[in-house]
N, C-alpha and C positions, 0 to 999 in steps of 0.2 A: 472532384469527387471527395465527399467526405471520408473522414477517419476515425481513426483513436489516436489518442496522448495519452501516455504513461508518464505517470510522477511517482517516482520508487521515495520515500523518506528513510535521509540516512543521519540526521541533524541531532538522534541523540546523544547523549554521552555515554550512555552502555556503562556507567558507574559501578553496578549492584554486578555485572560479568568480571571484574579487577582489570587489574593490567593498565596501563597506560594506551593502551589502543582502543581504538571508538570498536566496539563490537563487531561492525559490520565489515571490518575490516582483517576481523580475525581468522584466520585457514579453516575452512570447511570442505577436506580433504582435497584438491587439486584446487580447488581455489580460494577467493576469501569471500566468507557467506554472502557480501552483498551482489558478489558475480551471478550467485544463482537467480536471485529477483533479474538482473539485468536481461540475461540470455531468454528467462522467460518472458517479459515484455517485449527483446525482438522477435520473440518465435509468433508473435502474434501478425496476422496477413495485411493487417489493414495498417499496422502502427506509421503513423504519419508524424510522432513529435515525440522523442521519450527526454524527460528530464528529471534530475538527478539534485535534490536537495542534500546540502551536507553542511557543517562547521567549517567558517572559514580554515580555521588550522588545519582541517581534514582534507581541502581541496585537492591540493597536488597528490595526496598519496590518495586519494579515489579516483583522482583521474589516470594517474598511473595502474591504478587494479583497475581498472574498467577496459581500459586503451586494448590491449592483446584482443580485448573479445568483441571487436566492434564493427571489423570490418569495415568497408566501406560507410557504418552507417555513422550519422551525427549524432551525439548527445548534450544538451543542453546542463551546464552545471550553473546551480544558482546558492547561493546563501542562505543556510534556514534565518529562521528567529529560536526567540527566545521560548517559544514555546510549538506544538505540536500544530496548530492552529494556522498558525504568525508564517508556519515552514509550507504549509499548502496553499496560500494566501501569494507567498512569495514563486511558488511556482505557478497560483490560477492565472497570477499577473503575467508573466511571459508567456502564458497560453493566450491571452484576450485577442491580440489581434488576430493568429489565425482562427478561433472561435466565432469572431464575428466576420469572418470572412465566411466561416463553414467549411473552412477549412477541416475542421475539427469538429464530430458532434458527439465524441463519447468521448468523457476521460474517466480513466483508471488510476486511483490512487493507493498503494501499499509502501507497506511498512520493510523497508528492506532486510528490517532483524528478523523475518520471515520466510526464508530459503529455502522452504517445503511446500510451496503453494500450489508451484507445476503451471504449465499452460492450459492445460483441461478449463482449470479452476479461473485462470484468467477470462480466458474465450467466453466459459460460460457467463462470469458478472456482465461481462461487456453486452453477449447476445442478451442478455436478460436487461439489461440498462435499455437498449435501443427500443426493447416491445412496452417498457411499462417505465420507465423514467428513471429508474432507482435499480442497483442490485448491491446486497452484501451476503458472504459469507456466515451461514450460521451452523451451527455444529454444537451437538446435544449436550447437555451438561449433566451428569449426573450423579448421585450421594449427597446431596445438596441434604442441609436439616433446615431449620427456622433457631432463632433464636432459644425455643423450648427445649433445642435438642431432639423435637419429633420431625420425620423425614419428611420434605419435600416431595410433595408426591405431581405438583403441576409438571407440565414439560417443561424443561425450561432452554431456553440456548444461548452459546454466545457468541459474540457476534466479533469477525477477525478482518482482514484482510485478504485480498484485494478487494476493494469498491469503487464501484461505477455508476458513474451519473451523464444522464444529459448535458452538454458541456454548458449548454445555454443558461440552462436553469439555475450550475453549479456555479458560473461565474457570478451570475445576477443574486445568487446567494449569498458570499463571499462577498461581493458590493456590496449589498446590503449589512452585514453586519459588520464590515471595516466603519459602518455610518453609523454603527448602533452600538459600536466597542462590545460584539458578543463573539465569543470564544467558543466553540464546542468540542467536546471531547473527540469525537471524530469527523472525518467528513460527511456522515450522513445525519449527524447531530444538525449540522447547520443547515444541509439543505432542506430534510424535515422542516426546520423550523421556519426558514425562507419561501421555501419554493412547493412545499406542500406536494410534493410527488410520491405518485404510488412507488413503495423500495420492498421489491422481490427477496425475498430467502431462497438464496441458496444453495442446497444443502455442500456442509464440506466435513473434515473430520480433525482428530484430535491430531493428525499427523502433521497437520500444517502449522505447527509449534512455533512459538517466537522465542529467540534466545534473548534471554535475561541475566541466567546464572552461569557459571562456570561451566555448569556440568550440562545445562542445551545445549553446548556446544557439540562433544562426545555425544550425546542422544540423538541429534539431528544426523551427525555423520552416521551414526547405526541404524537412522532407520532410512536414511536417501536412498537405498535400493528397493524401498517400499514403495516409496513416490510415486505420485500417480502417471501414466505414461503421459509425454509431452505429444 
């Protein structure tokens, strides 16, 4: 019976947050932010493969924060690359064989400096991937001007984390542009451009924040009691 795989990315350097510590690794009140992406991809019913891109040097202290909250389950830890790409690319590849067995026929890809996403918001990408090929995250932006300085008045949204794709489509995506040295900024960039599937919006909100700076840190902890119920 088919599944999901969850690929959480944790392979930044988290630079622009300071410290000597990769971000995702930094205390987000009982635990360190990247736990909360983790818990939410096992709280999913069907997850059949979660794995874990990170910085070689970050290996053993992510597997040490992850380890407590695993239970019984397995998690796959892999090496990013050098870029955002290169690091889902490195985890589509340990997905391939159970993918072509069907083992697997959705995967789910987020950004683990994301620790507000919730399982709602999981579940949903994933049910939305299986009925129409595609889903991401989109969430309204607004005060937007134009260069004129006159207000933006189209809708506008953007587009975050977690995304889910046909595992099929997103592998033969990823093939393909490993052949064509094409990079995209995220993973619905490439399968767009690959595999041509319809990718659902949908809807999420400004609470599912990525830490960048110092101060997401403290903001994400004050608004976790907001979080959408799991």
């Amino acid at each position: 019976m088919s599944g999901t795989a969850a690929i959480v990315l944790a392979a930044g350097s988290g630079t622009r947050v300071g410290g000597d510590v990769n971000k995702v690794l930094l205390p987000l009140l009982d635990v360190p932010v990247l736990v909360w992406s983790v818990r939410d991809a096992l709280d999913l019913s069907d997850l059949r493969r979660l794995v874990l891109v990170v910085r070689p040097g970050d290996r053993a202290a992510v597997e040490a924060a992850v380890a407590p909250h695993l239970g019984d389950r397995e998690v796959l830890v892999v090496d990013g690359g050098a870029t955002r790409h290169q690091s889902e690319w490195a985890a589509i590849r340990v997905l391939a064989e159970d993918i072509a067995a069907g083992a697997v026929d959705v995967v789910v890809v987020h950004d683990g400096a994301r620790p507000l996403a919730g399982t709602r918001l999981w579940r949903s990408v994933v049910d939305a991937a299986r009925g129409t090929g595609g889903a991401i995250p989109v969430v309204r932006v607004e005060g937007l001007v134009h260069g004129d300085l006159t207000p933006v008045t189209d809708e506008v949204g953007a587009v975050q984390t977690p995304q889910a794709f046909r595992a099929d489509d997103l592998l033969s995506s990823y093939r393909a542009a490993a052949a064509d040295g094409f990079e995209g900024t995220d993973t619905a960039a490439c399968v767009t451009t690959y595999a041509g599937v319809a990718v659902a919006a949908v809807p999420s909100t400004s609470l599912n924040l990525k830490v960048t700076f110092p101060e997401d840190v403290a903001l994400a902890a004050g608004l976790s009691a907001s979080r959408a119920p799991r």
